[in-house]
Backbone as CSV, one residue per row, in Angstrom:
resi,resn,N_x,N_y,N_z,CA_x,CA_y,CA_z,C_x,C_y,C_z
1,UNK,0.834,-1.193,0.000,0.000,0.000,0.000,0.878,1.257,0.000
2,UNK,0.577,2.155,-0.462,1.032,3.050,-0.635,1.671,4.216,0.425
3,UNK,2.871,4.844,0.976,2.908,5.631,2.007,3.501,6.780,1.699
4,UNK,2.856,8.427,2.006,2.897,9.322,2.379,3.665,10.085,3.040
5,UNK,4.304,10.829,2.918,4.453,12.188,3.804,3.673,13.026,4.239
6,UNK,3.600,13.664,5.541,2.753,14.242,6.412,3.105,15.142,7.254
7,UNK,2.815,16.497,7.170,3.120,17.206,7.798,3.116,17.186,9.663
8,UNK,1.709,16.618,9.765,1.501,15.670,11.403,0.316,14.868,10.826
9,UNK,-0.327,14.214,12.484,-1.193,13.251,11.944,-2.559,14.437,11.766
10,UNK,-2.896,15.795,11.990,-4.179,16.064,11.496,-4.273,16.223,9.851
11,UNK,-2.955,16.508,9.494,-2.947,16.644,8.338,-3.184,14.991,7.488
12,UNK,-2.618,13.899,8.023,-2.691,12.254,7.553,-4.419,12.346,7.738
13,UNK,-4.994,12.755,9.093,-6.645,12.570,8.807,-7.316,13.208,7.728
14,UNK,-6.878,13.585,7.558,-7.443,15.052,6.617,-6.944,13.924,4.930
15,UNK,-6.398,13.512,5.019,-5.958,12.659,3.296,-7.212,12.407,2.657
16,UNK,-7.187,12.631,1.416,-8.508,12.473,0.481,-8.372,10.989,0.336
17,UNK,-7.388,9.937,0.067,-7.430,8.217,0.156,-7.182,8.135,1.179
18,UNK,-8.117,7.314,1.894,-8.141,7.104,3.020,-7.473,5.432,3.259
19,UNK,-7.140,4.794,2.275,-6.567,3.566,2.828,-4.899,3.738,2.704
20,UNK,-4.537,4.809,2.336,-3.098,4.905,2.388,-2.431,5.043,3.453
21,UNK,-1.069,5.183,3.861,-0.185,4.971,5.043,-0.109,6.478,4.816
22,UNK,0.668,7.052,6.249,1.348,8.263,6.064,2.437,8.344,6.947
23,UNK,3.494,8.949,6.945,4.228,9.180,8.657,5.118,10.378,8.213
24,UNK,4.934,11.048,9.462,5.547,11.993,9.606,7.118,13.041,8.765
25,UNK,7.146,14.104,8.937,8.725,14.145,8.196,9.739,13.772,8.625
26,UNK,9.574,13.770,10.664,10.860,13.712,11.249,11.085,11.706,11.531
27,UNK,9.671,11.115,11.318,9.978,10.095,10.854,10.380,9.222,10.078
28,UNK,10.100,10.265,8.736,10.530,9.567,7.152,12.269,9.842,7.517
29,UNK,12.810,11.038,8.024,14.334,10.956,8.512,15.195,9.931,9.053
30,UNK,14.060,9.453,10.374,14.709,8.584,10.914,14.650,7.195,10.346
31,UNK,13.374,6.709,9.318,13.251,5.662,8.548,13.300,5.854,7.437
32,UNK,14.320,6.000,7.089,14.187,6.175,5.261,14.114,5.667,4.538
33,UNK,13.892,3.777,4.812,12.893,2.687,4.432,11.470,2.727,4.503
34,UNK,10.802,3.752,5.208,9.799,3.836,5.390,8.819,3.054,4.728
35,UNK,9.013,3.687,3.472,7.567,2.824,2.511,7.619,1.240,2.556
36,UNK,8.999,0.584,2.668,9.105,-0.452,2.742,8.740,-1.369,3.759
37,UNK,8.952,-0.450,5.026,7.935,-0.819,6.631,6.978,-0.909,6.236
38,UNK,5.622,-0.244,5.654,4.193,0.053,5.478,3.792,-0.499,4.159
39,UNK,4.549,-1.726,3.755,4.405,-2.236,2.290,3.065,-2.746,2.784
40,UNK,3.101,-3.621,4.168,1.581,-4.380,3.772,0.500,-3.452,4.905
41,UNK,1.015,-2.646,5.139,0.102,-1.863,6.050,-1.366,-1.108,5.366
42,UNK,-2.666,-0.998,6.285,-3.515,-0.051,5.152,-3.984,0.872,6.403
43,UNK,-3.782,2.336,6.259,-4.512,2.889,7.007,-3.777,3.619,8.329
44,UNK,-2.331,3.054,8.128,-1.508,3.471,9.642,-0.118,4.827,9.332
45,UNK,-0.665,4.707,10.449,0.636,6.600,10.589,1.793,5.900,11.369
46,UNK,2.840,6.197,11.274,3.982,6.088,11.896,4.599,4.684,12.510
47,UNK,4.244,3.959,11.247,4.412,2.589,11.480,5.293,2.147,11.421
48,UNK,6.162,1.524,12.372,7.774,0.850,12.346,7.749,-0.294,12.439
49,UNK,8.315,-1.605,11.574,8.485,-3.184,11.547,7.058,-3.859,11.382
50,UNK,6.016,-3.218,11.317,4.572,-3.655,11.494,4.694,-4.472,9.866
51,UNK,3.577,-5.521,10.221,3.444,-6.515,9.179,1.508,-6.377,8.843
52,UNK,1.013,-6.603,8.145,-0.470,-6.695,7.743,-1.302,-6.304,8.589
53,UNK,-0.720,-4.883,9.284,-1.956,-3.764,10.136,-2.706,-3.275,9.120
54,UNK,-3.666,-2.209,9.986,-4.953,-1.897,9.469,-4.975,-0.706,10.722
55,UNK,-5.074,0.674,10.073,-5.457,1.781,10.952,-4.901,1.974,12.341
56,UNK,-3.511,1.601,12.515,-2.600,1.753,13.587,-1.855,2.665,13.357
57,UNK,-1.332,3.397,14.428,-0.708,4.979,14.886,0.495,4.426,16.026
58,UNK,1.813,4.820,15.470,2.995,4.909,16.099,2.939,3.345,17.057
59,UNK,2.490,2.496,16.236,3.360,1.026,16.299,4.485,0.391,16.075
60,UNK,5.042,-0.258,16.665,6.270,-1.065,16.454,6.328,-2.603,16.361
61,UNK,7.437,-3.118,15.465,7.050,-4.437,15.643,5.930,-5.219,15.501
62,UNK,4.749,-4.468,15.275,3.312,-5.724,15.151,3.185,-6.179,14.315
63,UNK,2.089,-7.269,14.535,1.866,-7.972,13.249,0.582,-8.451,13.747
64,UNK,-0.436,-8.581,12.391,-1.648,-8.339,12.049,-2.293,-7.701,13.224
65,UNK,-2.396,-6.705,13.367,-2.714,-5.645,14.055,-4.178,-4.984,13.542
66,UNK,-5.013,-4.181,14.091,-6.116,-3.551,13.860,-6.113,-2.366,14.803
67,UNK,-6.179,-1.687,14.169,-6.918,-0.021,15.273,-6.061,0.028,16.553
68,UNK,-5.088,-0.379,16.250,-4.257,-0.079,17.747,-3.382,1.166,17.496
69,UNK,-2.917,2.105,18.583,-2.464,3.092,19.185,-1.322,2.746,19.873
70,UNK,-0.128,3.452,19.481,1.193,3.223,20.679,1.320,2.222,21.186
71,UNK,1.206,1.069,20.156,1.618,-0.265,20.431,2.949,-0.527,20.455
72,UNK,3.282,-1.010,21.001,5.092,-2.134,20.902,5.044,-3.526,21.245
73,UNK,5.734,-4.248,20.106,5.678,-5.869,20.025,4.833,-6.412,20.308
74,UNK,3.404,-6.284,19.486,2.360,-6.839,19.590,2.001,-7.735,18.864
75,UNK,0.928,-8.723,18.779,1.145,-9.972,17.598,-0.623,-10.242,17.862
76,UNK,-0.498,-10.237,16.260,-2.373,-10.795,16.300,-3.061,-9.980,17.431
77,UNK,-3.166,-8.695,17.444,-3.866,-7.501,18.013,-5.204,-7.289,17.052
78,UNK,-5.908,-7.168,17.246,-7.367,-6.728,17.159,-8.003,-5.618,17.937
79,UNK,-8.055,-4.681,17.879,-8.182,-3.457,18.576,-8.232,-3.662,19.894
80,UNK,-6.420,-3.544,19.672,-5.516,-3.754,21.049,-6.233,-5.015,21.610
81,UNK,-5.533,-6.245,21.496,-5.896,-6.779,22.740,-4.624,-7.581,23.141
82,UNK,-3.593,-7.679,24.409,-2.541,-7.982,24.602,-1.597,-6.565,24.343
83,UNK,-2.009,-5.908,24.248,-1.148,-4.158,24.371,-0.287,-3.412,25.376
84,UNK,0.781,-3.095,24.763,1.238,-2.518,26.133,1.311,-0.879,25.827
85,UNK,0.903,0.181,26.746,0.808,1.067,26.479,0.018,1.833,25.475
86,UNK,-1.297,1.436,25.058,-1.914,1.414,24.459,-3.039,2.765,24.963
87,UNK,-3.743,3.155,23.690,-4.401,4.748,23.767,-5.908,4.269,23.012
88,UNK,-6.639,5.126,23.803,-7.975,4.976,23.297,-8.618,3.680,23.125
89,UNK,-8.389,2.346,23.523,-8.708,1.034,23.243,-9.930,0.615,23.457
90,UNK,-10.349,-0.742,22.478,-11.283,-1.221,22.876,-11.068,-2.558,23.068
91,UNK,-12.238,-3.417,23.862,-12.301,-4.667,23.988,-10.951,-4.888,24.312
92,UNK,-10.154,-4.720,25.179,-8.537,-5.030,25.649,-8.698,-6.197,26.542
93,UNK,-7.358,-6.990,26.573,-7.138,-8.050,27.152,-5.879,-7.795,28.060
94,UNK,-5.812,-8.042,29.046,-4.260,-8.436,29.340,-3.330,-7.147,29.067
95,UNK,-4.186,-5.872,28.977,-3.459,-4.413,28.711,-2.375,-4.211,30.018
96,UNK,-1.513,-3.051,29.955,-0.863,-2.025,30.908,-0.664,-0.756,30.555
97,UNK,-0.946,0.308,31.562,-0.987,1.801,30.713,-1.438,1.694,30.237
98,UNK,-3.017,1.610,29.889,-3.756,1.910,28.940,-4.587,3.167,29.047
99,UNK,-5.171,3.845,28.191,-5.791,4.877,28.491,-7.271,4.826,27.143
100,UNK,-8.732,5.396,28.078,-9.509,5.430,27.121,-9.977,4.032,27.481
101,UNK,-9.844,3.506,27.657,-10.140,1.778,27.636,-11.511,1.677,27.603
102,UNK,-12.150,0.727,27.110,-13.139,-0.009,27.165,-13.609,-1.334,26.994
103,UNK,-14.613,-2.361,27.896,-14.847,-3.940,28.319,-12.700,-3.976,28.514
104,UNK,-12.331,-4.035,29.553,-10.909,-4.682,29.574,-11.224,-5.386,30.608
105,UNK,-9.965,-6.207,30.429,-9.934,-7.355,31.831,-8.240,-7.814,31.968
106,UNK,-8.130,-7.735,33.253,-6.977,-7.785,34.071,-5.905,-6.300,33.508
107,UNK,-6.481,-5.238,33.736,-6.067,-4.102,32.716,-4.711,-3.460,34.561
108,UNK,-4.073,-2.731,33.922,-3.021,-1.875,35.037,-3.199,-0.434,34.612
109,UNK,-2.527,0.503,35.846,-2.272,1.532,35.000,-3.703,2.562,34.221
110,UNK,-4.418,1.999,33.837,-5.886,2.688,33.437,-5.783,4.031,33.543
111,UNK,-6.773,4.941,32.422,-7.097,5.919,32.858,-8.939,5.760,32.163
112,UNK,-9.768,6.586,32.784,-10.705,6.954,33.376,-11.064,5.482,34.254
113,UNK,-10.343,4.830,34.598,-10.398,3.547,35.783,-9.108,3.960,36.412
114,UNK,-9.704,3.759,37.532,-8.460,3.798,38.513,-8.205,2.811,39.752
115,UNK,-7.289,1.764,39.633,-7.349,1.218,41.040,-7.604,0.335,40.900
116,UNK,-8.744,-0.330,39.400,-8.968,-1.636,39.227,-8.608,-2.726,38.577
117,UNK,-9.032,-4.204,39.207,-8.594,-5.227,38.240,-9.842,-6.036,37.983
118,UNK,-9.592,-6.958,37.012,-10.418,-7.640,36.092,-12.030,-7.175,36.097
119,UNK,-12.076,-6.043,35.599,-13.267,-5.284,35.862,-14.231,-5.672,33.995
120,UNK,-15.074,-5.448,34.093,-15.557,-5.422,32.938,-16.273,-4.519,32.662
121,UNK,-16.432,-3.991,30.746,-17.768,-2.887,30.715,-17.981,-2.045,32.110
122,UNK,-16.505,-1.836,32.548,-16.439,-0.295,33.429,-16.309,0.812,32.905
123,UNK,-16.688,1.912,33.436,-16.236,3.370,32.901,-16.039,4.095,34.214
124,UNK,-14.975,4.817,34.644,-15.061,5.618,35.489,-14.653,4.660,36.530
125,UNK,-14.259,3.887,37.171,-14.129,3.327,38.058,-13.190,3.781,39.450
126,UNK,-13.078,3.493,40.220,-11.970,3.373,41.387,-12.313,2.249,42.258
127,UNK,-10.703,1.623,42.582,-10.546,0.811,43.089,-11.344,-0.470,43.263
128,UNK,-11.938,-0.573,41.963,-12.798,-1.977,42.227,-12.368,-2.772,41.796
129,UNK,-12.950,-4.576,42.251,-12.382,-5.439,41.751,-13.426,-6.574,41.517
130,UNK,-12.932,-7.055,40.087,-14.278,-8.221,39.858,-15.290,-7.884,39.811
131,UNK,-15.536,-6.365,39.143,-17.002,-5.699,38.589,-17.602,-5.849,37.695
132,UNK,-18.686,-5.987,37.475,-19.282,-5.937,35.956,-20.151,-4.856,35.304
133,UNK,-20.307,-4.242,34.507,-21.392,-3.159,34.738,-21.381,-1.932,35.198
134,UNK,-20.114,-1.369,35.603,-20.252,-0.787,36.875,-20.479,1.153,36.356
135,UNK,-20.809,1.361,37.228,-20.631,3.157,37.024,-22.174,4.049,36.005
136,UNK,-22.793,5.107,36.931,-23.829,6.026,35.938,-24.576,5.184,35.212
137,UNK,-24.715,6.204,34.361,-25.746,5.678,33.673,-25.652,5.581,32.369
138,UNK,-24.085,5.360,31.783,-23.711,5.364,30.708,-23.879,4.191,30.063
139,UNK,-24.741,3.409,30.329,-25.059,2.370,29.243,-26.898,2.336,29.083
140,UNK,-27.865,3.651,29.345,-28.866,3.916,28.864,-28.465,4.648,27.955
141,UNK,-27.700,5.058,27.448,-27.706,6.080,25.947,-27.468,5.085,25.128
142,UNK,-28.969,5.558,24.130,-29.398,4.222,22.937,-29.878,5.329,21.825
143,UNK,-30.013,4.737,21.011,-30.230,5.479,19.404,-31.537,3.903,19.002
144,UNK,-32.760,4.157,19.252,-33.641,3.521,18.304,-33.247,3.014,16.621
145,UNK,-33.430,1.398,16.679,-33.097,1.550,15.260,-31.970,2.455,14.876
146,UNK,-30.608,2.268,15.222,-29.500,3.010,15.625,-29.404,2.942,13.978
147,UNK,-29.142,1.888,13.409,-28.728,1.760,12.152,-29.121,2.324,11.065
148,UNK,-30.546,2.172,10.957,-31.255,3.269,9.917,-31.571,4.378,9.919
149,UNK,-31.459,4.941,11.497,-31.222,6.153,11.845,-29.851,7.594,11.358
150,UNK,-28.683,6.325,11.690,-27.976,7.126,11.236,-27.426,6.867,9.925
151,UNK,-27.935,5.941,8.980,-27.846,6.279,7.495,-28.729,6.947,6.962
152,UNK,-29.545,7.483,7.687,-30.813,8.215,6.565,-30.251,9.897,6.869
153,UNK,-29.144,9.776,8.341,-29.038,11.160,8.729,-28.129,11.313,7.538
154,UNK,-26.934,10.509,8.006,-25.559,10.992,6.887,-26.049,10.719,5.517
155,UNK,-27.026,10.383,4.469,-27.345,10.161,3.767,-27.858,11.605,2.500
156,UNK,-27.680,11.958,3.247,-28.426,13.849,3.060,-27.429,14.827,2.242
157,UNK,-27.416,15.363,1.885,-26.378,16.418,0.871,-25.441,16.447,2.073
158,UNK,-24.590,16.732,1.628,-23.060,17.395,2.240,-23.240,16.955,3.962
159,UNK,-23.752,15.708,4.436,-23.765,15.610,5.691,-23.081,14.541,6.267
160,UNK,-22.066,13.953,4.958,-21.381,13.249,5.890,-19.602,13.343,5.454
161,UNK,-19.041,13.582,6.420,-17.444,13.999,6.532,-16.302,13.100,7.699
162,UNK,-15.945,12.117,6.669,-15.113,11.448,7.539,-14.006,11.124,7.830
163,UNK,-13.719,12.951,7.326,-12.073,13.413,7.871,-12.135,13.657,9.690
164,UNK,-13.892,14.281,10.144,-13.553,15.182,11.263,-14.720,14.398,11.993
165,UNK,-14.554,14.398,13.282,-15.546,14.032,14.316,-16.949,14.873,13.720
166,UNK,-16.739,16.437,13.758,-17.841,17.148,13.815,-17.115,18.373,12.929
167,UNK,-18.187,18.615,11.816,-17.702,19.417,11.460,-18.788,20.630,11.436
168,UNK,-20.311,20.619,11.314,-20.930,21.551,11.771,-22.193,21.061,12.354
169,UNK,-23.285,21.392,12.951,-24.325,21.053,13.414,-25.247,19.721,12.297
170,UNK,-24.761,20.032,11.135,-25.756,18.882,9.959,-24.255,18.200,9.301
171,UNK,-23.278,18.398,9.663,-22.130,17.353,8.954,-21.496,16.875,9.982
172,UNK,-21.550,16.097,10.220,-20.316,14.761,11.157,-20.091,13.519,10.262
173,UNK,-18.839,12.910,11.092,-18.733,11.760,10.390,-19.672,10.582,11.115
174,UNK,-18.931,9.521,10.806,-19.831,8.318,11.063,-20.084,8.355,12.403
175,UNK,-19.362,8.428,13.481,-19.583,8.380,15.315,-19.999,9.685,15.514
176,UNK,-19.859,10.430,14.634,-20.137,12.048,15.154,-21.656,11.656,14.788
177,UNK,-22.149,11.800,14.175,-23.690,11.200,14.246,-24.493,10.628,15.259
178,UNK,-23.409,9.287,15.845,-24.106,8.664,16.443,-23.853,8.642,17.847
179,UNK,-23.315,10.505,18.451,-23.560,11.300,19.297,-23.867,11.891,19.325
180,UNK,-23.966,12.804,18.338,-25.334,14.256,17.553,-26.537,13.667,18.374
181,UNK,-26.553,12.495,17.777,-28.335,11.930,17.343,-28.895,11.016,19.173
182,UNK,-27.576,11.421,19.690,-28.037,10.597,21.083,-28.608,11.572,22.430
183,UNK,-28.226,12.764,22.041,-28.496,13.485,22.634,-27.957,14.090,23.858
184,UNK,-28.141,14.656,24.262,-27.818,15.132,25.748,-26.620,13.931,26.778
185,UNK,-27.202,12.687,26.525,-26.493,11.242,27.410,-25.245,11.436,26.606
186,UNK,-24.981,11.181,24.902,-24.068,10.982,24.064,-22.969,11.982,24.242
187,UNK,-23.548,13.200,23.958,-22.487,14.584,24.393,-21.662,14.549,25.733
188,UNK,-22.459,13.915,26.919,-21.556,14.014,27.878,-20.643,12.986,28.087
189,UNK,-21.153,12.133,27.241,-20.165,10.889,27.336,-19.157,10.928,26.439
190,UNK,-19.204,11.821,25.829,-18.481,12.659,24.843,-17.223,12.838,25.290
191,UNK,-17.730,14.063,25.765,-16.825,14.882,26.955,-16.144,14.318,27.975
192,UNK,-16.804,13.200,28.237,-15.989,12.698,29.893,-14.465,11.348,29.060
193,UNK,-15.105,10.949,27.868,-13.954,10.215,27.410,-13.528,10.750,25.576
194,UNK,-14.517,10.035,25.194,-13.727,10.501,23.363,-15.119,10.318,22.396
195,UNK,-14.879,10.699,21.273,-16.324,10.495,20.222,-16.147,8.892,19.911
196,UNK,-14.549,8.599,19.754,-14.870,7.082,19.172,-15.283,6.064,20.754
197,UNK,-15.049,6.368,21.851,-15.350,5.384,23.247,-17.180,5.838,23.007
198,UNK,-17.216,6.850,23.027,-18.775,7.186,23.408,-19.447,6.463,22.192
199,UNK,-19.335,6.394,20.451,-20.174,6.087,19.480,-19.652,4.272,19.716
200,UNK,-19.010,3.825,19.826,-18.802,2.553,20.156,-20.335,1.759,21.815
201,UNK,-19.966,2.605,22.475,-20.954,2.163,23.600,-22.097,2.758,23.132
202,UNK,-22.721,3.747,22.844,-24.067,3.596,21.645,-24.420,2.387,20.813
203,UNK,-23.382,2.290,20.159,-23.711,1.220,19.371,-23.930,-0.114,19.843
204,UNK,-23.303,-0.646,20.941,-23.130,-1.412,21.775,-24.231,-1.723,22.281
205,UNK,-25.160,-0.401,22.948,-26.252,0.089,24.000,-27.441,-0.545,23.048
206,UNK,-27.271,-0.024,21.943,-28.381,0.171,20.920,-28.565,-1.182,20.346
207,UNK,-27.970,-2.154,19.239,-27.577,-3.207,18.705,-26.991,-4.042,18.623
208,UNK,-27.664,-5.338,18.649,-26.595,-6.247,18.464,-25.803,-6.376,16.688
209,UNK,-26.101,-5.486,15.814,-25.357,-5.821,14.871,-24.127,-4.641,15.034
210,UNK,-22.780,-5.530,15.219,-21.309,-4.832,15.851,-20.900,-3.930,14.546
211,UNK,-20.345,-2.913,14.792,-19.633,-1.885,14.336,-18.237,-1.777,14.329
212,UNK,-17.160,-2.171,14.192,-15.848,-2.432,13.965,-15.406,-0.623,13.957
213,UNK,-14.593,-0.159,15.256,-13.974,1.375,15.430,-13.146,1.331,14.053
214,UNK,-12.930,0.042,13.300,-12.237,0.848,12.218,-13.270,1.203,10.892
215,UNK,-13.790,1.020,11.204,-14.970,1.492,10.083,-15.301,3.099,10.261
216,UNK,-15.219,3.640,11.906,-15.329,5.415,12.009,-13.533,5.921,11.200
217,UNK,-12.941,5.046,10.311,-11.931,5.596,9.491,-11.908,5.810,8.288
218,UNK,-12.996,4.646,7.869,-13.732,4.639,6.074,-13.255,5.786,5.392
219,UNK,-12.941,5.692,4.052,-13.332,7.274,3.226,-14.559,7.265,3.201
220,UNK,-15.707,8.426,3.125,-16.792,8.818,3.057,-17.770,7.805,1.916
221,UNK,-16.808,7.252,0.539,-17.813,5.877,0.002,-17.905,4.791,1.047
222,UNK,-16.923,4.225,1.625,-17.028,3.473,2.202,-17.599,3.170,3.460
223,UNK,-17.532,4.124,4.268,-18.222,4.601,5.408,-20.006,4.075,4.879
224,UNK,-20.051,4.602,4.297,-21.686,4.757,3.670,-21.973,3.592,2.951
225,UNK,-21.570,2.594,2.368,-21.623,1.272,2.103,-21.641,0.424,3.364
226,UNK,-21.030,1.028,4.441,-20.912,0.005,5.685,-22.066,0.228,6.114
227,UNK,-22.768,1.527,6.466,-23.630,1.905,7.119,-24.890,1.741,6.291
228,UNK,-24.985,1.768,4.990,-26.348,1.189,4.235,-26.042,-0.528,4.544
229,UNK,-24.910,-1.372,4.504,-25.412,-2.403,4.952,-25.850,-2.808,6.644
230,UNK,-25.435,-1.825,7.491,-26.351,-2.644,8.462,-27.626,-1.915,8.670
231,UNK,-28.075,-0.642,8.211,-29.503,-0.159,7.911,-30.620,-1.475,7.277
232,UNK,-29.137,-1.726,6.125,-30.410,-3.206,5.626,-30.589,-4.477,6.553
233,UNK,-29.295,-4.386,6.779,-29.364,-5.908,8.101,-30.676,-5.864,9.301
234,UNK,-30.830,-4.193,9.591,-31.253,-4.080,10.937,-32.642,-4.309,10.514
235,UNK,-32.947,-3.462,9.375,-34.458,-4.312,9.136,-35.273,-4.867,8.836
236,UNK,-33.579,-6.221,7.935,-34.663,-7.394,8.128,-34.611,-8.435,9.118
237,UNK,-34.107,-7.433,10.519,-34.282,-8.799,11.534,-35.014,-7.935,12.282
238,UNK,-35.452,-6.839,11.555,-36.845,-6.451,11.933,-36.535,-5.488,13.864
């Protein structure tokens, strides 16, 4: 796949092909093999020794990797699981230093958890142990018919953009939607962690048909092919 130069990573989000690699200038310096690191990579910034990732940021060493963040020597990762030092994660296993986290188990180090172990589908935690469930009321924020909801929103002239979380009151991208559209619960859950932790537990809240965080990376066709197919999925299981 193809790799890029980049002024930083807002500028790599901002790329009109969205399955291409990019990394930095002061990285293309220090790797001046670069493209040859990111031969089988699709989707990742600042990728060093990585083998057949997918939408990973300042990894090392991995291999078949997905949506992981500030990984090192990771193997058969799937949005992060076995990570060390890992950012924004989901579904984690066996993490340390992690931050952003979400469903982890036997996690260290945490941030918006603090103190706990083998906790599950926590948010916000301290010092607990062997929780399930735990914390507010952040798993009533639901989107009805989540799926056809938010393809009929982004479906609309100029309303869907999936360079930027939010770009005005009627354009977001794919998760920016599906916190627009949640309302009041979505926004603060917004705020207390990230758009991709908050549109992930919506989706979660809302459906059982799963949403893959690397799909809020799509270029704008693709995004919208994902999201007209589970609009169709959702109603024909009715």
């Amino acid at each position: 796949m193809k790799t890029s130069i980049f002024k930083n990573y807002k500028d790599f989000i901002k790329r009109s092909d969205k399955d291409i690699n990019g990394v930095s200038e002061e990285f293309a310096k220090q790797h001046p093999d670069y493209k040859k690191q990111n031969n089988t990579n699709k989707r990742c910034f600042n990728c060093s020794g990585c083998f057949d990732c997918s939408g990973c940021s300042d990894c090392s060493n991995c291999y078949g990797c997905s949506v992981c963040s500030d990984c090192s020597d990771c193997s058969d990762c799937s949005n992060c699981s076995g990570c060390f030092d890992c950012s924004n994660c989901f579904d984690c296993s066996n993490c340390s230093d992690c931050s952003g986290c979400f469903d982890c188990s036997d996690c260290s180090d945490c941030s918006n958890c603090s103190g706990c172990f083998d906790c599950s589908d926590c948010f916000d935690c301290s010092n607990c142990s062997d929780c399930s469930g735990c914390s507010g009321d952040f798993k009533t924020v639901k989107i009805e018919n989540i799926h056809q909801t938010i393809f009929n929103a982004a479906s609309k002239p100029d309303a869907l953009n999936m360079s930027e979380w939010h770009t005005c009151s009627t354009t977001h991208c794919r998760a920016g939607w599906v916190v627009h559209l949640s309302g009041e619960g979505g926004l603060k859950l917004e705020n207390e962690t990230s758009t991709l932790f908050a549109a992930m537990m919506i989706y979660k809240n809302s459906s059982e048909i799963r949403v893959s965080p690397a799909r809020f990376f799509d270029s704008n066709e693709d995004g919208m092919k994902d999201m007209a197919r589970c609009a169709k999925l959702e109603e024909c299981n009715g």
